[in-house]
C-alpha positions in Angstrom: 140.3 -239.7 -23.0 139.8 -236.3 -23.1 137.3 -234.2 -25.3 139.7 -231.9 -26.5 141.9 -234.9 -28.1 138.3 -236.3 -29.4 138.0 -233.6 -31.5 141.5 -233.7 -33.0 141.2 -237.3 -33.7 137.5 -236.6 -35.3 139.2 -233.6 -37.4 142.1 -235.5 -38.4 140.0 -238.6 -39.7 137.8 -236.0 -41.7 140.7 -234.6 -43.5 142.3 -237.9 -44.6 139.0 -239.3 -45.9 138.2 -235.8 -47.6 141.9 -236.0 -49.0 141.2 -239.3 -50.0 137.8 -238.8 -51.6 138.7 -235.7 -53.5 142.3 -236.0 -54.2 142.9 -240.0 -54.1 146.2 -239.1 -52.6 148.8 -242.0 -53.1 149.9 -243.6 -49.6 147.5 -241.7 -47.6 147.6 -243.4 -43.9 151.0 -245.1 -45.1 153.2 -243.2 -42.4 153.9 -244.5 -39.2 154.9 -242.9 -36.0 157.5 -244.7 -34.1 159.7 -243.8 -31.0 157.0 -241.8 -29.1 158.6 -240.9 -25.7 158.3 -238.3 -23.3 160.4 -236.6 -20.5 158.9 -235.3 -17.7 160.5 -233.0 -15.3 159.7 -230.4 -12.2 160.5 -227.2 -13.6 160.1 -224.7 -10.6 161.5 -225.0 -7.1 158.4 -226.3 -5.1 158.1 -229.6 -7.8 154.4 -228.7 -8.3 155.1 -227.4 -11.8 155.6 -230.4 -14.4 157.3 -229.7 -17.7 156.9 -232.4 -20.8 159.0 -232.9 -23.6 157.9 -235.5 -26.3 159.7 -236.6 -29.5 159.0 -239.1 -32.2 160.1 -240.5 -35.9 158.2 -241.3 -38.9 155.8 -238.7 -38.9 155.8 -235.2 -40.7 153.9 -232.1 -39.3 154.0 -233.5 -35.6 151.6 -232.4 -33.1 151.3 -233.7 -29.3 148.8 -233.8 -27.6 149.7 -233.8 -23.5 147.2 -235.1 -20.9 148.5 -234.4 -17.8 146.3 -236.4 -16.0 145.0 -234.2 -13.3 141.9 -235.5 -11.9 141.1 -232.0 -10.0 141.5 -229.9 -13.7 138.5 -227.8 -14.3 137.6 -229.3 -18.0 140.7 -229.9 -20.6 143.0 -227.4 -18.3 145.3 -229.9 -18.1 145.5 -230.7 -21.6 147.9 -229.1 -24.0 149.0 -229.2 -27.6 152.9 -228.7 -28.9 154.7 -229.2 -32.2 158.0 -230.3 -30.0 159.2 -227.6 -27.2 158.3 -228.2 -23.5 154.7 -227.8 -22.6 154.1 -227.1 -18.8 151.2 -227.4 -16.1 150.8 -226.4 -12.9 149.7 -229.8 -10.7 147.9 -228.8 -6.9 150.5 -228.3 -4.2 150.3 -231.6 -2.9 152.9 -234.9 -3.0 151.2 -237.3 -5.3 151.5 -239.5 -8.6 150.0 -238.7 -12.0 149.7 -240.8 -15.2 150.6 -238.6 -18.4 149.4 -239.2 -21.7 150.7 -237.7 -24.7 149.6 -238.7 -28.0 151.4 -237.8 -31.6 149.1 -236.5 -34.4 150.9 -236.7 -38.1 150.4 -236.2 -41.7 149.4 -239.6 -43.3 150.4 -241.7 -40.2 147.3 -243.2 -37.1 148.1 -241.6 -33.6 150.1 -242.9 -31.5 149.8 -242.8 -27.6 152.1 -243.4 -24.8 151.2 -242.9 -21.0 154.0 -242.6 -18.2 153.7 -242.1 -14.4 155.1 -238.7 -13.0 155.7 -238.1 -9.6 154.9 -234.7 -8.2 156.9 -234.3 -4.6 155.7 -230.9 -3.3 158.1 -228.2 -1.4 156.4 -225.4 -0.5 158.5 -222.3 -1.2 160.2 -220.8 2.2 158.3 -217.4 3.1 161.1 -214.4 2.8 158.2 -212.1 3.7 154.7 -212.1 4.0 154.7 -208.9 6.6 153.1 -210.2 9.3 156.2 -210.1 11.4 157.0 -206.4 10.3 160.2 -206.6 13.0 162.1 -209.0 11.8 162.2 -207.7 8.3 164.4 -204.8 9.5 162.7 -202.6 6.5 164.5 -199.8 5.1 163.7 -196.9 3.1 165.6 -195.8 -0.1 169.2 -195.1 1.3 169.3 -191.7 -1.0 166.6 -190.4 1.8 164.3 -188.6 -1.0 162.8 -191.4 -3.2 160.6 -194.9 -2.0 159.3 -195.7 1.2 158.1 -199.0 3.1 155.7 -199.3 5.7 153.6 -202.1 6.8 149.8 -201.8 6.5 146.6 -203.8 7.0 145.2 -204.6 3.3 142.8 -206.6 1.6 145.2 -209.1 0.5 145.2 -211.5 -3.0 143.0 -213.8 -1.2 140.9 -211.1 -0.6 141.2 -211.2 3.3 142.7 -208.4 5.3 146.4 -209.2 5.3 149.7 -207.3 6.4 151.6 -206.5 3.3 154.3 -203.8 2.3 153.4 -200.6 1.4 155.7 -199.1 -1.1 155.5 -195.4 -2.2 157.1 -194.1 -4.8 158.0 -190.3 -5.4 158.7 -190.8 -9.2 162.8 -191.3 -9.4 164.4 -193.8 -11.7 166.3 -196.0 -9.8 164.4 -196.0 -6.2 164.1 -199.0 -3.8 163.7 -200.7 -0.8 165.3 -203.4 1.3 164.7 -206.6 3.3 167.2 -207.6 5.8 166.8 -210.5 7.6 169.0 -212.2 10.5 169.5 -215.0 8.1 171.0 -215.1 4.8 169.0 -216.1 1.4 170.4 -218.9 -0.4 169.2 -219.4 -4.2 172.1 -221.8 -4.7 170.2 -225.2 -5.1 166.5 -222.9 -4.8 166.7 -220.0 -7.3 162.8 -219.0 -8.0 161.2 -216.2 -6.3 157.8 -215.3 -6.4 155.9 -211.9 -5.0 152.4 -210.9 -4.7 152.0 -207.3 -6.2 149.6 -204.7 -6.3 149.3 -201.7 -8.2 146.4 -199.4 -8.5 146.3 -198.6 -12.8 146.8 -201.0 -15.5 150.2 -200.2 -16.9 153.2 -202.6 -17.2 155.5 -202.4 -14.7 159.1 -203.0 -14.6 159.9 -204.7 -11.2 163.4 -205.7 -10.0 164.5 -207.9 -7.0 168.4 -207.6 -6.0 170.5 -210.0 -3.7 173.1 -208.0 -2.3 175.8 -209.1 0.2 177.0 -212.2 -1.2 178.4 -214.6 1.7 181.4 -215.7 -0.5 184.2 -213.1 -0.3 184.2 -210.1 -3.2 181.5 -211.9 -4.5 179.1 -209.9 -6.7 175.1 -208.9 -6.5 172.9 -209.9 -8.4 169.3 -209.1 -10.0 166.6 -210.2 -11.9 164.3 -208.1 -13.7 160.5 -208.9 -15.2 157.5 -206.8 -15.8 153.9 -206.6 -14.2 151.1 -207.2 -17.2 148.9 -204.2 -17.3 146.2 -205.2 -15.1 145.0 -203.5 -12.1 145.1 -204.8 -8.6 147.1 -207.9 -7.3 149.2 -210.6 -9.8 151.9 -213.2 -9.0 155.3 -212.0 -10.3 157.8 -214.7 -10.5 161.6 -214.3 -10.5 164.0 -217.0 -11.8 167.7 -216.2 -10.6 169.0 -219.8 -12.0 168.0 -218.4 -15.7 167.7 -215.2 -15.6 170.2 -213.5 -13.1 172.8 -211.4 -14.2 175.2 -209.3 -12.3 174.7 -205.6 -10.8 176.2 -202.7 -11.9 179.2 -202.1 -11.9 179.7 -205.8 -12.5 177.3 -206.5 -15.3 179.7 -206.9 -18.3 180.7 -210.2 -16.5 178.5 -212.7 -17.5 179.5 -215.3 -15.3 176.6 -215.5 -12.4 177.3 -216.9 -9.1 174.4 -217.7 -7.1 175.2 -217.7 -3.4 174.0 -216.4 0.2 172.7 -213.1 0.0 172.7 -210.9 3.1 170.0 -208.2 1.4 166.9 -208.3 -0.8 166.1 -204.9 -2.5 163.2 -204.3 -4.1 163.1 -201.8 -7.1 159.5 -200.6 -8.6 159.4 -198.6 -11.8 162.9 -199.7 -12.4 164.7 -197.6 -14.8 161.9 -195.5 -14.7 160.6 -192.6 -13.6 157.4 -194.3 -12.1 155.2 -192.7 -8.6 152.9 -194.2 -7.1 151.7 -196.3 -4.0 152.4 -200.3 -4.9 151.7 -203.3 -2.4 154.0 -206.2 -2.1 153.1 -209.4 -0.4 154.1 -213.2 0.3 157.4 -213.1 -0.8 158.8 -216.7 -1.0 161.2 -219.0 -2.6 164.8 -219.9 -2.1 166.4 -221.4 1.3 167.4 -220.1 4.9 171.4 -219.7 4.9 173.5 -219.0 7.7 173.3 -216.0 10.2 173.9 -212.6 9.0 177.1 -211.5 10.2 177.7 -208.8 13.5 181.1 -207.5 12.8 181.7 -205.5 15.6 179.1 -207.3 18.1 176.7 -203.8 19.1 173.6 -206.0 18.1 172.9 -204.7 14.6 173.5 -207.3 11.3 175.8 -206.4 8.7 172.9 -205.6 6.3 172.0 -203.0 8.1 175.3 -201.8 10.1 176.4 -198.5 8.6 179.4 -198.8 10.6 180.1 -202.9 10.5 183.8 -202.1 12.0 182.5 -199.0 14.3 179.9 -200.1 17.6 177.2 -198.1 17.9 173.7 -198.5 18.0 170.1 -199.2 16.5 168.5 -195.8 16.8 171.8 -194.7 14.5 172.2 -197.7 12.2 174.7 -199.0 13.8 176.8 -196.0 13.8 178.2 -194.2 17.1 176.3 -191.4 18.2 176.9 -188.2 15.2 179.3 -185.9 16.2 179.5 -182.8 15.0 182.5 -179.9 15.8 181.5 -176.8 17.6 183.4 -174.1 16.1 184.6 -173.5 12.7 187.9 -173.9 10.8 190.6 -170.8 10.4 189.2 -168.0 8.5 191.3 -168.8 4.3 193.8 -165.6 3.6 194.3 -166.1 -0.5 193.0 -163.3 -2.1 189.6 -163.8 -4.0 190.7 -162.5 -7.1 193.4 -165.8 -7.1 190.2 -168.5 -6.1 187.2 -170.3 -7.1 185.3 -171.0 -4.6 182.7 -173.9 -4.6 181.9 -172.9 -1.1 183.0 -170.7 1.6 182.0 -168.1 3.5 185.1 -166.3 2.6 184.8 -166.3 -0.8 182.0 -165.5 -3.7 180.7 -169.4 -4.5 180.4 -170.8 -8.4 177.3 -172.6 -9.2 177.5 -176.1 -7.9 174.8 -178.8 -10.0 174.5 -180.9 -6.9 176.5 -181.7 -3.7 175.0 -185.2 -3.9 174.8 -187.0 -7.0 172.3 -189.4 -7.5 174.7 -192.3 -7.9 176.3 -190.8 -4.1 176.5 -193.3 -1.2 175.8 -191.7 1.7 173.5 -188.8 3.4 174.0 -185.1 2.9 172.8 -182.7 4.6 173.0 -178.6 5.4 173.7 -176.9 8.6 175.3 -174.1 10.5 177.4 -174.8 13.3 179.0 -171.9 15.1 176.8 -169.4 13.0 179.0 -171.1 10.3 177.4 -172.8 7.3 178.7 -176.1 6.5 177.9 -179.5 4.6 177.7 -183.0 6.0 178.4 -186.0 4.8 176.9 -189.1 7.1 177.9 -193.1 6.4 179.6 -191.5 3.7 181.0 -194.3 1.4 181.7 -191.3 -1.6 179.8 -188.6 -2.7 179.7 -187.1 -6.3 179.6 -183.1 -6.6 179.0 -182.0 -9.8 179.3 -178.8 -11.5 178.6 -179.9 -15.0 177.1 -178.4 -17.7 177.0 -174.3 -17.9 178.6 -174.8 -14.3 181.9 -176.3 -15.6 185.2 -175.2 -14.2 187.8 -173.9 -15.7 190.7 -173.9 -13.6 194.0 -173.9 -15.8 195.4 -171.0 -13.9 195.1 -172.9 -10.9 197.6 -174.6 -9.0 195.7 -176.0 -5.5 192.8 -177.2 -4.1 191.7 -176.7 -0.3 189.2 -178.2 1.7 188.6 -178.0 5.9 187.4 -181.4 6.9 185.8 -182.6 10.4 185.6 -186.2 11.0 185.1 -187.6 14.8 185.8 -191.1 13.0 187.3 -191.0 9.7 190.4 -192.7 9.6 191.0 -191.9 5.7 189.6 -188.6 3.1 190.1 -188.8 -0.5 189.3 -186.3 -3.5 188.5 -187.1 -6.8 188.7 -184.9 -9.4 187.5 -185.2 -12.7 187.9 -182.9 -16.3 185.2 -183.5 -19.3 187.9 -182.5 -21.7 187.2 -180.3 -25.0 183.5 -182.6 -25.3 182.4 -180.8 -22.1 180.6 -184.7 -21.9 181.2 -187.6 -19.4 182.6 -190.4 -21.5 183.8 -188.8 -24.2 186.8 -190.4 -25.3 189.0 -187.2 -23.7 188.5 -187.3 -19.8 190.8 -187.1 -17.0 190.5 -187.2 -13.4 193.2 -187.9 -10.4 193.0 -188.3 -6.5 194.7 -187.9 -3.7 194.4 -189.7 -0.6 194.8 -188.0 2.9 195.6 -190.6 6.1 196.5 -190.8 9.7 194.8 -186.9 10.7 193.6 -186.0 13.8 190.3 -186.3 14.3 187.4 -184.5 16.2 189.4 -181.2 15.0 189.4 -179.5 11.7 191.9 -180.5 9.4 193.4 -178.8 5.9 193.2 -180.9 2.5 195.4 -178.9 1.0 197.3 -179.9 -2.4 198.6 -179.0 -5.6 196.4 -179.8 -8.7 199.9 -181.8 -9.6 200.0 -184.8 -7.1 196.3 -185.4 -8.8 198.2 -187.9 -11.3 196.4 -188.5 -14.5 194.3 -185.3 -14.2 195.6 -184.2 -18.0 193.3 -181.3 -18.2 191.7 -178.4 -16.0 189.7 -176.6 -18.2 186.4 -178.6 -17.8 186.4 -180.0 -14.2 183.1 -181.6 -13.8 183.4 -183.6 -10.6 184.6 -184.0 -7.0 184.4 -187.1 -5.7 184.8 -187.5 -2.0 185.2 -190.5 -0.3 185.5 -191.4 3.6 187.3 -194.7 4.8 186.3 -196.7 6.7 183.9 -196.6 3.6 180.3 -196.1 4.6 181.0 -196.1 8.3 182.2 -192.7 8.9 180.6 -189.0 9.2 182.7 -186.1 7.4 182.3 -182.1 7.9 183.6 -179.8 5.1 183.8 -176.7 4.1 185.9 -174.4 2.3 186.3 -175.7 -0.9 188.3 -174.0 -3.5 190.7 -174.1 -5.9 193.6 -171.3 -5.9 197.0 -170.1 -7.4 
């Protein structure tokens, strides 16, 4: 028996004889406990962590004492104390059998013991990642191209031995990441708890997410778990329970209905949701099962995960993606007078103040260039791209009756335009905005092509005197490169 229970039972007896003695309490020691049981269950995926649950009758004021009966436990570890709610421990990761006690303490009533055997069959948890094989993690940086990094280094480890682990880096944005891609999907259908060995430099809380994105079942959604670091410095253990604690990602999190599934991708987010810089370590990421192979749509030897063209061949050096092509001249000089235009950009034309060319909610890579001594913007595995001219930069375009844009596309088989008015709020969401699109097929490519439309076949676009976005998108989505330039409105 235990030293810790001792020393209940010793405190207990005191207080009923002092009660006794002082008092002369009526029926003191007249209660009886009755119906002590326990359940006794494995509570995390590996089996090695043992949850109890006793109950009882007859007594008032209920405590329970649980012995866990771990011969290895350093002192009373292994003993704990509840009024009722599950008590856990954490048993060695080995297969073996262990007698647990728990006893019931009550008001006015003797203890009361009961002992049952519990079974610990140990799983250790499958290895995701521990970084030793830095290849076959196919590691990817933060797809926005300006926020977190991954590279594999030699560290001193949690063990405290050198050890490969991840080396994240931070520059400070709100919602940066990186991703795991292996050959093989992850399946947390019937194995759902992740854990990861962290390290951060300075003792602050951070907020850590891990995503599954991917999901094997069709139009099935992603999914995340989010928990925080304690504020300690160097390595801790962070665990991550997707069959609790999962919910869905955006833009599916109103739907509280969770599917766990086969996941093709594993991002990790540090400093989620905030802006957070800084060099971390991740390590010995484990937990769930090995699915099925990671699909190769188009058979060029680069997984889906990773594929930026899954439809397109190409190759690794390029994500998966043909070779970028690019035109070599530029598109027909525009002729509307400048005095009947607003120009977002063009050579031809005196430019407005654009907020961004790439929002940070954009999928896709943007860059700059001058082809032909002709300056033009590039849009690369462009899935859509947000330009905004939002705040002092709004638009008003009520005298205007088009919009124009010269797109190249070696690949594009689809180009659509978004556009979207703030209303009188000049705010997004504001109760009064409006937007329409229009959707351009079946153009030649590898030659510059003419968007060219009235501001009336953008259906549901009710106002113009606030327009705060373009949205662009390329089809197929996320596997094409697009060209533009001259954009403008006009009359």
């Amino acid at each position: 028996m235990k030293l810790l229970k001792q020393g209940k039972y010793v405190l207990l007896a005191l207080s009923i004889i002092a009660c006794s003695k002082d008092e002369d309490v009526a029926g003191s020691g007249s209660a009886t406990i009755t119906n002590l049981t326990f359940t006794s269950v494995g509570v995390d995926d590996t089996g090695k962590v043992v949850g109890v649950t006793p109950t009882s009758s007859g007594g008032s004021n209920t405590v329970y004492t649980v012995d866990f009966g771990d011969p290895s436990a350093v002192g009373d570890s292994d003993v704990k104390q509840t009024s009722g709610p599950q008590v856990t421990y954490e048993y060695p990761a080995a297969t073996a059998t262990y007698d647990i006690t728990v006893t019931a303490d009550a008001d006015k009533a003797a203890p009361v013991s009961v002992t049952k055997q519990h079974t610990v069959t140990f799983e250790a948890a499958t290895s995701i990642a521990d970084f030793e094989d830095e290849a076959s993690l196919n590691l990817r940086n933060d797809t926005s191209g300006s926020a977190a990094t991954i590279v594999v280094e030699s560290k001193t480890g949690k063990n405290g031995s050198a050890s490969n682990v991840g080396v994240i880096t931070n520059v400070g944005s709100a919602y940066e990441a990186v991703s795991i891609n292996l050959t093989k999907h992850i399946d947390v259908k019937s194995k759902s708890i992740l854990t990861l060995d962290f390290y951060q430099a300075t003792a602050t809380e951070t907020p850590v997410l891990l995503k599954f994105e991917g999901a094997k079942t069709a139009n099935g959604f992603d999914i995340e778990v989010l928990t925080n670091s304690t504020a300690t410095a160097g390595w801790q253990t962070l665990t991550f329970d997707f069959g609790k604690d999962a919910v869905n990602s955006y833009p599916n999190q109103e739907n509280t209905t969770v599917t766990l599934d086969e996941f093709q991708k594993l991002v990790v987010f540090v400093g989620f949701a905030v802006e957070q810089s800084g060099v971390f370590y991740v390590d010995n990421i484990a937990g769930s099962t090995v699915g099925t192979d990671v699909p190769d749509t188009d058979s060029d030897g680069v997984i889906d995960s990773i594929d930026k063209c899954k439809t397109v061949a190409g190759n690794s050096e390029n994500d998966g993606c043909p070779d970028v092509s690019e035109p070599t001249d530029a598109p027909t000089t525009p002729t509307v007078l400048e005095t009947n235009v607003i120009s977002l950009f063009s050579d031809a034309y005196t430019d407005v103040n654009v907020t961004t060319w790439r929002t940070d909610w954009s999928m896709g890579n943007y860059e700059e260039k001058t082809i032909a001594t002709n300056p033009v913007k590039i849009y690369t595995s462009l899935d859509y791209a947000g330009i905004e001219t939002v705040g002092d930069n709004l638009i008003d375009a009520s005298e205007m009756t088009h919009v124009h844009v010269d797109i190249w596309s070696g690949s594009a088989t689809g180009f659509q335009l978004k556009i979207v008015d703030f209303g009188a709020d000049k705010a997004y969401a504001g109760g009064d905005d409006s937007e329409g699109l229009k959707l351009m097929e079946g153009f030649a490519q590898g030659q510059w092509v003419s968007f060219d439309f009235p501001l009336s076949d953008f259906t549901g676009l009710a106002n113009k005197t606030n327009i705060a976005q373009f949205v662009i998108n390329g089809f197929p989505s996320g596997q094409v490169d697009v060209v533009i330039d001259n954009f403008y409105l006009y009359k």
